[in-house]
C-alpha positions in Angstrom: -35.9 -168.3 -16.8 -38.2 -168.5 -13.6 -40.1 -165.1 -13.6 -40.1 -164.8 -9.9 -36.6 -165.2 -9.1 -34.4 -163.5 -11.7 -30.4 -163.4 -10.9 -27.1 -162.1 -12.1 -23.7 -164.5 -12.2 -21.1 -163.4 -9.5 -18.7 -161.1 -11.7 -15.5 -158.8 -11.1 -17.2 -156.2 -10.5 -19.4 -157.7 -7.9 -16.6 -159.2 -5.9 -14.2 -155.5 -6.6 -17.1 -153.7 -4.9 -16.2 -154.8 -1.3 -18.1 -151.9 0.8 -21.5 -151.2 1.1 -21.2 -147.6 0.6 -19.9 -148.1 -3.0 -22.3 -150.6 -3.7 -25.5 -148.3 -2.4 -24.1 -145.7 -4.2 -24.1 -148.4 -8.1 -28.0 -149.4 -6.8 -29.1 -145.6 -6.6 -27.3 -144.6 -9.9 -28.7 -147.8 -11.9 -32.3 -146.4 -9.9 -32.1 -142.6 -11.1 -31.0 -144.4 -14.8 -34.0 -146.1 -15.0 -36.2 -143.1 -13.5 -34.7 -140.8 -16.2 -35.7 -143.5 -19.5 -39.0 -144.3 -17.8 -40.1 -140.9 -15.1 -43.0 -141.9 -12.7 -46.6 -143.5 -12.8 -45.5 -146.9 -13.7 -46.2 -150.2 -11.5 -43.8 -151.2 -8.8 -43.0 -154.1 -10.8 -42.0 -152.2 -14.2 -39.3 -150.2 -12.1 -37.9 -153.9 -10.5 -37.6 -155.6 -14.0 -35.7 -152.0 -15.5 -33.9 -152.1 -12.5 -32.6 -155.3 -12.7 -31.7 -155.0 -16.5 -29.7 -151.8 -15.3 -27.5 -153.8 -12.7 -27.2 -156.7 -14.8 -25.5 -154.5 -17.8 -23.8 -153.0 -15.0 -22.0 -156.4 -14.2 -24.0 -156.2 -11.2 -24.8 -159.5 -8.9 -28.8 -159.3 -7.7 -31.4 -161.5 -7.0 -34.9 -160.6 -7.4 -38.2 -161.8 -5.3 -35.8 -163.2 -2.4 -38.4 -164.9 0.5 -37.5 -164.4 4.1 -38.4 -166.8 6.0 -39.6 -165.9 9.9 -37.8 -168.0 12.3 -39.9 -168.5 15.6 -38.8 -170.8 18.1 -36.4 -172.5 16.1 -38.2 -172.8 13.2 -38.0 -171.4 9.7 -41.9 -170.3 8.7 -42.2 -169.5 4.8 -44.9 -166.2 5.0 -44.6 -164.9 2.1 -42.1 -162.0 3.0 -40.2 -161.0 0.1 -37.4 -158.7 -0.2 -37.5 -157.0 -4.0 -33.7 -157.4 -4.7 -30.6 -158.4 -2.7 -27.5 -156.8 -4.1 -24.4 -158.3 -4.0 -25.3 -160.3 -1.2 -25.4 -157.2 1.1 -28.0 -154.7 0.1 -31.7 -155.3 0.2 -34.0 -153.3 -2.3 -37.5 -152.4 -1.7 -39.1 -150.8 -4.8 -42.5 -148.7 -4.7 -44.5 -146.5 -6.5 -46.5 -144.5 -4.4 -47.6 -140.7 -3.9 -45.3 -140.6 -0.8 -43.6 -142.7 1.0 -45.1 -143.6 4.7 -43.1 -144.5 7.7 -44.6 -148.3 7.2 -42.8 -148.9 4.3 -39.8 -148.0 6.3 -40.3 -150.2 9.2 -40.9 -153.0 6.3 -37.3 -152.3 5.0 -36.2 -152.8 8.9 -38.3 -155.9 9.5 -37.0 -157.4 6.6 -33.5 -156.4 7.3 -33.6 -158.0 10.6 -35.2 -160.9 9.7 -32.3 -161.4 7.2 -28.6 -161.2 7.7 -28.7 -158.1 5.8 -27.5 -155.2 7.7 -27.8 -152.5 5.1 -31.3 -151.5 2.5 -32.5 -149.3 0.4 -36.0 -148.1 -0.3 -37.1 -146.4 -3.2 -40.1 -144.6 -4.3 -40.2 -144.4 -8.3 -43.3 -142.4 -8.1 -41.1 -139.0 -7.4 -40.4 -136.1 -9.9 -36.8 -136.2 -8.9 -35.8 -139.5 -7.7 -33.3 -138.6 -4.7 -36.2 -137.2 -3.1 -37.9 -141.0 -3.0 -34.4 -142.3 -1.6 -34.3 -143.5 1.9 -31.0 -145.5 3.3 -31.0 -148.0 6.2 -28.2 -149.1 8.3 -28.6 -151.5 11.5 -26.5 -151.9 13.6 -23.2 -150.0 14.4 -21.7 -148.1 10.9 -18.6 -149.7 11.8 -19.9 -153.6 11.8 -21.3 -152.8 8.1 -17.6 -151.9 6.5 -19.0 -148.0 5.3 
């Protein structure tokens, strides 16, 4: 199994879950699963593998370590971005583990998302006593265009 770029089969679950709502809903309860086994002060990357586990008992299709590419003037550039997890093809997942989170790490969920065909993302700060408060949720674009 290549490390970098883990992945779930497409199951029934994945395809019954049609809206995004839902499926942000699954990512955050799989997140606050793995914060209550493991609490904070672990690395970023401890939290991504859990995380992963979680969905994948779950029935859940992810990928991990996704690269988007930067297209400039025509052209598809590989630099090095990489989104955490896609979920079920429609949410990207950024995981962190810092004190708090800073409004950069939310205009790198953004980026990403509009560099991708992604319209909805999560970003999630492990490092919190109680995990909803490390939750942030972005939509671009109109709410209607992303089936909430």
């Amino acid at each position: 199994m290549n490390k970098l770029h883990l992945t779930t089969e497409v199951t029934e679950n994945t395809e019954a879950i049609k809206n995004a709502k839902d499926l942000t809903e699954i990512v955050i309860g799989c997140a606050i699963e793995v914060h209550r086994a493991l609490g904070p002060g672990l690395l970023e990357s401890a939290y991504e593998i859990c995380l992963c586990r979680e969905l994948g008992l779950r029935g859940i299709h992810f990928e991990r370590q996704v690269a988007i590419p930067v297209e400039f003037k025509g052209v598809k550039l590989d630099c090095g971005y990489r989104a955490d997890l896609i979920v079920g093809g429609k949410i990207l997942v950024e995981i962190k583990a810092v004190d708090q989170l800073a409004p950069i790490q939310e205009a790198q969920l953004l980026s990403y998302l509009k560099l991708s065909v992604l319209k909805v993302g999560l970003l999630i700060n492990f490092n919190e006593r109680m995990l909803m408060h490390g939750v942030r949720r972005k939509v671009l674009g109109p709410p209607e265009e992303v089936s909430l």
